[in-house]
C-alpha angles and dihedrals in degrees: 000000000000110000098251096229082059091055098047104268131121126228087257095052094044081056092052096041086060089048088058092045089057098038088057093049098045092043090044095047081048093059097049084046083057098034081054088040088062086241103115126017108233146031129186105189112217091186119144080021093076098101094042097058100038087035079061105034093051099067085060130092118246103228098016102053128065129226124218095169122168133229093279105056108086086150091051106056086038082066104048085048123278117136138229092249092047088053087047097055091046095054092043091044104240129175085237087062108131092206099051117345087256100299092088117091097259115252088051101120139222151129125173091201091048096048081242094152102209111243124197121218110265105117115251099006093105084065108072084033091060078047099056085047097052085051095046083051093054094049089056096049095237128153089241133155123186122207115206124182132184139147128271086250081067091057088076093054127101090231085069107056094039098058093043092055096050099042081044089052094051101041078234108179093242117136110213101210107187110189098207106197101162094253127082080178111304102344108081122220107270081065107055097015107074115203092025097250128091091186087061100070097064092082088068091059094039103239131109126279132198135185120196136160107277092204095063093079086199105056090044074051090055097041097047092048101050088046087049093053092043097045089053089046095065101263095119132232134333133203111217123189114205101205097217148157126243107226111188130023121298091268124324098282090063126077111195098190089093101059097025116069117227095247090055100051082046086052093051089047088059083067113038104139107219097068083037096052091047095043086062090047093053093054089045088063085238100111106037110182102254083061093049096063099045090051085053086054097044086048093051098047097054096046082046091059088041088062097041099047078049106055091046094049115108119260112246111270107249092218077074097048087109096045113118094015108076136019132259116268106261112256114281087018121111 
């Protein structure tokens, strides 16, 4: 694991970006609890993909950047600001729910006061959409930088390389982050990603492309930061592929026991990053045991408030299903 002074971070900010790490594993191991529970209706694990996403979210600006995630990044938007309780009210579809207003499927994403652009759940499409903000950002002469994060099963998709050409093209300041976990549901990648790299590819479309251990939190951290400087400093787009391990199923309705062998699953849980990244942080003298479990505390406590405001919070009127989705009839019109 890079030592995280050499990656940037302080010792303050190596201790919060494990408190993100673990606040994105409890909260997401509480909503499968309630999804098997028959309280809320889907869970997406992002477990094993926690350093990848904080490691990246974490070299971008809350308020100037923009954010285009996909289903999968729960660290990620906790990062760029979305709360446990927003998470909560989006999963139990509540009428408070930032994303939606609770009629949109829960893990897609979006805050208008985070710069979280909502995304819908077709694969790939959030791609040429990051493109055309990054664009939009560079005709109006902001700072922006614009993180967009897909799959590698979204790799294969037209939206792709589309977007990729045209930021490319343009020079436009958008960090393709694809979190490769093996999977794109039950193929695995040797079957839909020809030439075995993501970060390959992005030589055809002459940017630069990367490929880091997605499971060292603080090189993901190093290699995202110094894409995201360059990028706002005029030097165009990257492509960054986060090397991870898919966890858990591909959602709840999945069970991927019959396509993964059971060497393979027991493979992925040696390297799972959050025990990884504590462990470090242990021997650095950083995480004694006495603050890891308050941390564990602190953690569960706030995810326990989150579910029981929740809970508690009213249902969306039905009379506003359409609000937000289509316009007004004119005046004198029906």
């Amino acid at each position: 694991m890079l030592n995280h002074r050499a990656a940037g971070l302080t010792d303050a900010q190596a201790v919060a970006l494990n408190r993100w790490m673990l606040l994105t594993r409890r909260l997401d191991e509480r909503l499968s609890v309630l999804q098997r529970a028959g309280a809320i209706p889907l869970a997406v694990s992002s477990r094993g993909h926690e350093a990848a996403q904080v490691g990246a979210a974490l070299a971008f600006e809350r308020g100037v950047d923009w954010w285009f995630p996909y289903y999968r990044d729960l660290g990620a938007v906790l990062v760029a600001g979305t709360t446990p309780l927003d998470v909560m009210l989006s999963a139990f579809g509540r009428a408070a729910d930032p994303a939606s207003g609770g009629r949109q499927t829960p893990y897609n994403w979006g805050d208008r006061r985070l710069n979280i652009v909502a995304r819908s759940a077709p694969v790939g499409v959030q791609i040429p959409q990051a493109v055309g903000a990054a664009q939009a950002a560079v005709r109006r002469g902001d700072r922006t930088v614009v993180y967009c994060s897909f799959g590698e099963g979204a790799a294969s998709q037209g939206d792709f390389h589309e977007g990729l050409n045209w930021a490319a093209l343009y020079r436009l300041p958008v960090i393709f982050l694809c979190q490769n976990n093996g999977w794109a549901i039950s193929v695995p990648a040797e079957r839909q990603v020809a030439g075995g790299s993501i970060a390959a590819r992005a030589v055809g479309y002459g940017m630069e492309g990367i490929r880091v251990d997605g499971t060292d939190p603080f090189a993901v951290y190093a290699a995202v930061r110094r894409a995201v400087l360059r990028a706002r400093a005029g030097g165009g787009p990257a492509l960054i592929e986060a090397r991870v391990h898919r966890l858990d199923p591909h959602t709840c309705d999945d069970n991927h026991a019959t396509y993964r062998t059971a060497s393979e699953l027991a493979a992925a849980r040696q390297q799972d990053p959050l025990p990884a990244v504590a462990d470090y942080l242990r021997r650095a003298g950083l995480l004694p045991e006495e603050r890891a479990a308050d941390l564990e505390r602190a953690v569960a406590a706030e995810i326990d408030a989150a579910e029981a405001q929740s809970r508690a919070a009213p249902l969306p009127r039905g009379e506003d299903a359409l609000g937000g989705v289509t316009a007004p009839p004119a005046p004198g019109h029906p």
